[in-house]
MIDRENPA-796957 format. One record per residue (C-alpha): residue number from 1; x, y, z. Coordinates in Angstrom, 1 decimal, always signed. Layout:
// MIDRENPA-796957
- nr  xx  yy  zz
- NUM  X  Y  Z
...
END
This chain:
// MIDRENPA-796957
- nr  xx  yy  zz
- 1  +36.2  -4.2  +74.8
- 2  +32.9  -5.8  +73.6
- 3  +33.5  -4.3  +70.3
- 4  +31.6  -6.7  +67.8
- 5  +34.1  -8.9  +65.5
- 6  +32.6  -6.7  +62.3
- 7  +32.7  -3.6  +64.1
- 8  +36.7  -4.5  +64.8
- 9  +37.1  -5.1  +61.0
- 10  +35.1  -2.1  +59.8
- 11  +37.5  +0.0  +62.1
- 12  +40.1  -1.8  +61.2
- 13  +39.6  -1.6  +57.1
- 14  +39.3  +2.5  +57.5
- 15  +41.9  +2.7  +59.9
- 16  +44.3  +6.1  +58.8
- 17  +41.7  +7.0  +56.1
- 18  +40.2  +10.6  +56.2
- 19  +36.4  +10.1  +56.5
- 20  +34.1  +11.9  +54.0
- 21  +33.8  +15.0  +56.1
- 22  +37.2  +15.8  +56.6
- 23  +37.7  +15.4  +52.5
- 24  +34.9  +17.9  +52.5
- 25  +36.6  +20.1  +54.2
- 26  +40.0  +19.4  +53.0
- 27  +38.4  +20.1  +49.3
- 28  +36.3  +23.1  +50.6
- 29  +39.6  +25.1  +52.0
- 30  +41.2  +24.5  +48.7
- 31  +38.6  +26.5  +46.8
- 32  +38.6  +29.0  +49.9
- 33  +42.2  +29.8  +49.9
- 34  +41.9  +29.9  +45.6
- 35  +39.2  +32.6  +45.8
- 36  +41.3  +34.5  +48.3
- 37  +44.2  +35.0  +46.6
- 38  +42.3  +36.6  +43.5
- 39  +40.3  +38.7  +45.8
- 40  +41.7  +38.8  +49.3
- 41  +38.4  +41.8  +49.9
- 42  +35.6  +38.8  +49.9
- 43  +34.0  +38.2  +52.9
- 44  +33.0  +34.9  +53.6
- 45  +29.3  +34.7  +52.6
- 46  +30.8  +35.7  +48.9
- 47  +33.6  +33.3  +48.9
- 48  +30.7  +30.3  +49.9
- 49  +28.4  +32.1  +46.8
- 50  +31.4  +32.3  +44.7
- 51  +31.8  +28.5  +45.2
- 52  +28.6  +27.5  +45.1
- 53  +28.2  +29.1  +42.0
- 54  +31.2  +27.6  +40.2
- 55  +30.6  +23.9  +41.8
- 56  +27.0  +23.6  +42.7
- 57  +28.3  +21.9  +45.7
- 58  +25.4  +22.9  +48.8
- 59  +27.0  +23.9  +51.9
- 60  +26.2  +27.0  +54.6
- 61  +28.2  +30.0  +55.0
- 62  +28.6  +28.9  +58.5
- 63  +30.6  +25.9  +57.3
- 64  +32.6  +28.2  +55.1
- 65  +33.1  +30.9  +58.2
- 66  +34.1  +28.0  +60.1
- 67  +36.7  +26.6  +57.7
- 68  +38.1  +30.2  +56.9
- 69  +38.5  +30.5  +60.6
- 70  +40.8  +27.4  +60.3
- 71  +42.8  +29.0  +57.5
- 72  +43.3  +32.3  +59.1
- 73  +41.5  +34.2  +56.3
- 74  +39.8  +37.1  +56.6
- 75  +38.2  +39.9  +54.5
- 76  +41.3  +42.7  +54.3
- 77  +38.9  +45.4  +53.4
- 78  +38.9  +48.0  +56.1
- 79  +35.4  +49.9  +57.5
- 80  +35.5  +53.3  +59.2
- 81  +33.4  +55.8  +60.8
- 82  +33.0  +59.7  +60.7
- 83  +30.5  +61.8  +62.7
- 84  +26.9  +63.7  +61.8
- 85  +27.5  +67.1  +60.0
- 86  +25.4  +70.1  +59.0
- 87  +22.7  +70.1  +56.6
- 88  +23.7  +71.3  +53.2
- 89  +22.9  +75.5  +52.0
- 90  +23.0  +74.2  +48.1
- 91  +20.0  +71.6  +48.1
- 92  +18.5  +69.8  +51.0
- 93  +19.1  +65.9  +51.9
- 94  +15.6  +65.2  +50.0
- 95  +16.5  +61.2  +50.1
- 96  +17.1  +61.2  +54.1
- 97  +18.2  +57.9  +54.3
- 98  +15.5  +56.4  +51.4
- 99  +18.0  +54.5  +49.3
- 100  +15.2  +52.0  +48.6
- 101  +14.4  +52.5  +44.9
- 102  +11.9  +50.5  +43.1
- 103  +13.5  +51.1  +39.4
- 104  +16.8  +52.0  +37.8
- 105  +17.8  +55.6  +37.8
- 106  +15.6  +56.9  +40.7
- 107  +18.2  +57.8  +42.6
- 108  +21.5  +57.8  +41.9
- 109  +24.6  +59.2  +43.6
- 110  +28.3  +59.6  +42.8
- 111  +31.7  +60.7  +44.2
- 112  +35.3  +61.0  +43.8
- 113  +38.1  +59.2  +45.1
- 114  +41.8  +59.0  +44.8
- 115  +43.3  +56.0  +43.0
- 116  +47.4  +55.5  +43.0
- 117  +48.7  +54.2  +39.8
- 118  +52.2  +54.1  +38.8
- 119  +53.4  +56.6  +41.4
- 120  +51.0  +59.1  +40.2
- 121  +47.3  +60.1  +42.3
- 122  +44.3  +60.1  +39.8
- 123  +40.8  +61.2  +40.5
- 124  +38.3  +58.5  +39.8
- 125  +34.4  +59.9  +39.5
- 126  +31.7  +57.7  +39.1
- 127  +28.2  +57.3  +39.5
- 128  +26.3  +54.3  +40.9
- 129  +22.4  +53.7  +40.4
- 130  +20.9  +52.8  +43.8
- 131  +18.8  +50.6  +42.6
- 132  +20.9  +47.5  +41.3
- 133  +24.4  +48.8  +42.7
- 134  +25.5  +49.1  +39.3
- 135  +28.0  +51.7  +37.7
- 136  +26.1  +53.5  +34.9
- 137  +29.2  +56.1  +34.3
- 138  +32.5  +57.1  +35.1
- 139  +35.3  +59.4  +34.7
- 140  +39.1  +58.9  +35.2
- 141  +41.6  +62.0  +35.5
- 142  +44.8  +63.2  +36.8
- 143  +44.3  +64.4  +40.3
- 144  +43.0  +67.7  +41.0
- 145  +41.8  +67.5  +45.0
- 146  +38.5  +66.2  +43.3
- 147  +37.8  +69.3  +41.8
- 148  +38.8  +68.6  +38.3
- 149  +36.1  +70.6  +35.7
- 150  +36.8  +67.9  +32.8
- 151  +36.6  +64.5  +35.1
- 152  +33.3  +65.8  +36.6
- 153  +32.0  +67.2  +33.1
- 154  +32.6  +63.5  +31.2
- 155  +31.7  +61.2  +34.4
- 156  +27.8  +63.4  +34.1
- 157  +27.5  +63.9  +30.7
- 158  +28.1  +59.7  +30.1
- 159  +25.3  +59.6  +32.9
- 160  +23.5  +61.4  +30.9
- 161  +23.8  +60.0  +28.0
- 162  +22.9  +56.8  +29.8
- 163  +19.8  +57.5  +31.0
- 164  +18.3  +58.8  +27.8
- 165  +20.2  +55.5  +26.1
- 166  +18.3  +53.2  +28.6
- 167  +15.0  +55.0  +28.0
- 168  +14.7  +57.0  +31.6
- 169  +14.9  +61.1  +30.4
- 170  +11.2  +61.6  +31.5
- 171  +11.4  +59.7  +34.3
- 172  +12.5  +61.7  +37.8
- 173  +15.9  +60.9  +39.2
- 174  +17.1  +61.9  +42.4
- 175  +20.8  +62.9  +42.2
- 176  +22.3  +62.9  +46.1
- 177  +26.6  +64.0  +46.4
- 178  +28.1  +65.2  +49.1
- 179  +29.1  +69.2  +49.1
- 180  +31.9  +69.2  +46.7
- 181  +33.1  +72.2  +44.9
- 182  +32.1  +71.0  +41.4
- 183  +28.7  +69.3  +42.7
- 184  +27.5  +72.4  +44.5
- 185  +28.5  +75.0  +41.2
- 186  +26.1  +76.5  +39.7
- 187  +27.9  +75.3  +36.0
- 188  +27.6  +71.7  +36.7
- 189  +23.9  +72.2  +38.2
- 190  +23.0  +73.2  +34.9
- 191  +23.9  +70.1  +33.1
- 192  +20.9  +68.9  +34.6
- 193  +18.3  +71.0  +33.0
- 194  +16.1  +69.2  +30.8
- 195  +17.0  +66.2  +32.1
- 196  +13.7  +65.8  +34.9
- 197  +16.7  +65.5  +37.6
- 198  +16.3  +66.4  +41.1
- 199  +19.3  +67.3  +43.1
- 200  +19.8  +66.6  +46.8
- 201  +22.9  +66.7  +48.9
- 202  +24.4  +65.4  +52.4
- 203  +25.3  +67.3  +55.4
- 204  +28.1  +68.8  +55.3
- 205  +31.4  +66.2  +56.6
- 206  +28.5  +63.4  +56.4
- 207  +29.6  +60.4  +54.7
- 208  +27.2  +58.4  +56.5
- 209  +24.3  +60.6  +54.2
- 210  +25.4  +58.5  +51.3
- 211  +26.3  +55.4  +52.7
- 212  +25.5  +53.5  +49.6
- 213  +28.6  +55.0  +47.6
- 214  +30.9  +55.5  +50.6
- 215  +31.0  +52.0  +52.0
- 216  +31.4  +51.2  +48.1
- 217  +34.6  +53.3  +48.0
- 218  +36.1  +51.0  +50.6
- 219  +35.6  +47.9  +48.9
- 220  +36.0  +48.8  +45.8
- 221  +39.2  +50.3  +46.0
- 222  +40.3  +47.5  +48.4
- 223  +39.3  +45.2  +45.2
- 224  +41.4  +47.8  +43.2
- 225  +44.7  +47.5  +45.1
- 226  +45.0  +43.7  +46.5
- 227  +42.8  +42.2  +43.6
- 228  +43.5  +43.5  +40.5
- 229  +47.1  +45.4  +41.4
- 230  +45.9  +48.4  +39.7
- 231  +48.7  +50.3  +40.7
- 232  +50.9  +48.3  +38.4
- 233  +48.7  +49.0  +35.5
- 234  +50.0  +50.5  +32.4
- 235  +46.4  +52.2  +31.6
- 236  +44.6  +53.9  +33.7
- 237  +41.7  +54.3  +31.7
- 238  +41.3  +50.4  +30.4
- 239  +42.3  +49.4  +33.9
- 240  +39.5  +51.5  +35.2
- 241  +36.9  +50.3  +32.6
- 242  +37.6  +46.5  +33.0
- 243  +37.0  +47.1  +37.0
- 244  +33.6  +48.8  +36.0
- 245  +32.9  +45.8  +33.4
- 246  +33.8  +43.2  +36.3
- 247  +31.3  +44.8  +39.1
- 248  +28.9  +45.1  +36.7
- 249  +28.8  +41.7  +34.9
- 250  +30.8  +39.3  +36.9
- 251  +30.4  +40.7  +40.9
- 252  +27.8  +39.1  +43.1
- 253  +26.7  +41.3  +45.3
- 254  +25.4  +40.1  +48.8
- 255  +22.5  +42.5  +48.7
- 256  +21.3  +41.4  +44.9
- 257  +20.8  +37.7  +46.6
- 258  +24.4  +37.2  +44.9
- 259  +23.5  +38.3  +41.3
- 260  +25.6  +41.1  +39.8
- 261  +23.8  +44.3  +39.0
- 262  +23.3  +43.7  +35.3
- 263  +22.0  +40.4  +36.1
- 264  +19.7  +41.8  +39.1
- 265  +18.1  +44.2  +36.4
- 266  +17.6  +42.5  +34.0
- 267  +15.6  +39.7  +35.7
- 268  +13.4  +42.3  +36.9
- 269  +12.3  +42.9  +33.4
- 270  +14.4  +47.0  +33.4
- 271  +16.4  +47.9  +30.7
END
């Protein structure tokens, strides 16, 4: 076969061993399919961070798309899409799009959505800075269609509190909902006064006017349901606040370079 005599020995010594890059692998899918079941919403690019991160072991995310291919694993958070609407009657759409701050609390935006625990629907308000992703307040009620006066009152006043805490009350800060009934009254508008904030709205049935906080909903509540079971939780409200503690502090985010937004701020030098 004019296969040298060491060649035939070499072969023959590793014969029925796995070679270094299958062990690679082999190890690789163990951390994949560990990360998974904890949080079955992570793409693959944060599974490879996520890994990286915790082993320093240097790989690409193609590797790790490649292996979680293999293993039949894939992301189970869902994406949607809803049409252009009208152009608000209560304030204009002053960010059009802009959601490219260069501090914290230049713009922020916030919404409601519906969160199942325990057989009964709560309304879960919260507001996200643009800046660093990160979740500066939030509000946790019984359900109300999103109109509940007392979730919407606490989730802004903690905002507000928040931004004088962090030393931003003279600074501008563009405010962007949708058209809600609370977030277009003229009651909750004045909260604002004094405050140097700016209001701006989407279009009317626009979702895709505030994409920052509408894909967010997806995932997060993805995270909410498949990672951390929060419909078995026996509080709400501490359920709810260690979720806001983990995005902030312990999340990495693919569009901070895989920091989490306390992390991303702070190595900016912002309080």
């Amino acid at each position: 076969m004019n296969v040298s005599r060491s060649g035939y020995y070499k072969w023959l010594d590793r014969k029925g061993k796995i070679n270094n890059h299958k062990k690679n692998r082999i190890a690789l899918a163990e951390e994949i399919k560990n990360i998974h079941k904890h949080h079955s919403t992570y793409g693959y690019r944060s599974i490879a961070q996520n890994i990286r991160n915790k082993t320093g072991w240097v790989f690409s995310d193609n590797l790790c798309h490649k292996v979680c291919k293999s293993l039949n694993i894939r992301s189970k958070a869902r994406k949607t899409y809803i049409p252009r609407g009208e152009e608000s009657i209560t304030y204009p759409n002053i960010v059009n799009g802009n959601f490219k701050p260069t501090r914290p609390f230049e713009v922020v935006v916030s919404d409601t959505t519906l969160i199942y625990c325990k057989g009964q629907r709560y309304d879960w308000t919260y507001y996200l800075d643009v800046y660093n992703n990160e979740i500066i307040s939030s509000d946790v009620r019984l359900f109300k269609h999103g109109n509940g006066t007392a979730n919407h009152y606490n989730a802004c006043k903690n905002f507000l509190e928040e931004k004088i805490k962090r030393g931003y009350k003279d600074l501008e800060t563009i405010f962007h909902t949708d058209q809600g009934t609370i977030y277009s009254s003229k009651a909750f508008n004045k909260l604002h006064d004094n405050y140097t904030i700016k209001r701006s709205m989407s279009r009317a049935g626009t979702p895709t006017d505030n994409p920052v906080i509408e894909s967010l909903n997806g995932w997060i509540k993805n995270e909410l349901y498949k990672d951390f079971k929060i419909y078995l939780a026996e509080d709400i409200n501490i359920a709810i606040n260690n979720y806001v503690n983990y995005f902030n502090t312990q999340r990495l985010a693919y569009s901070l370079k895989y920091k989490t937004p306390v992390q991303y701020r702070t190595e900016q030098g912002f309080n």
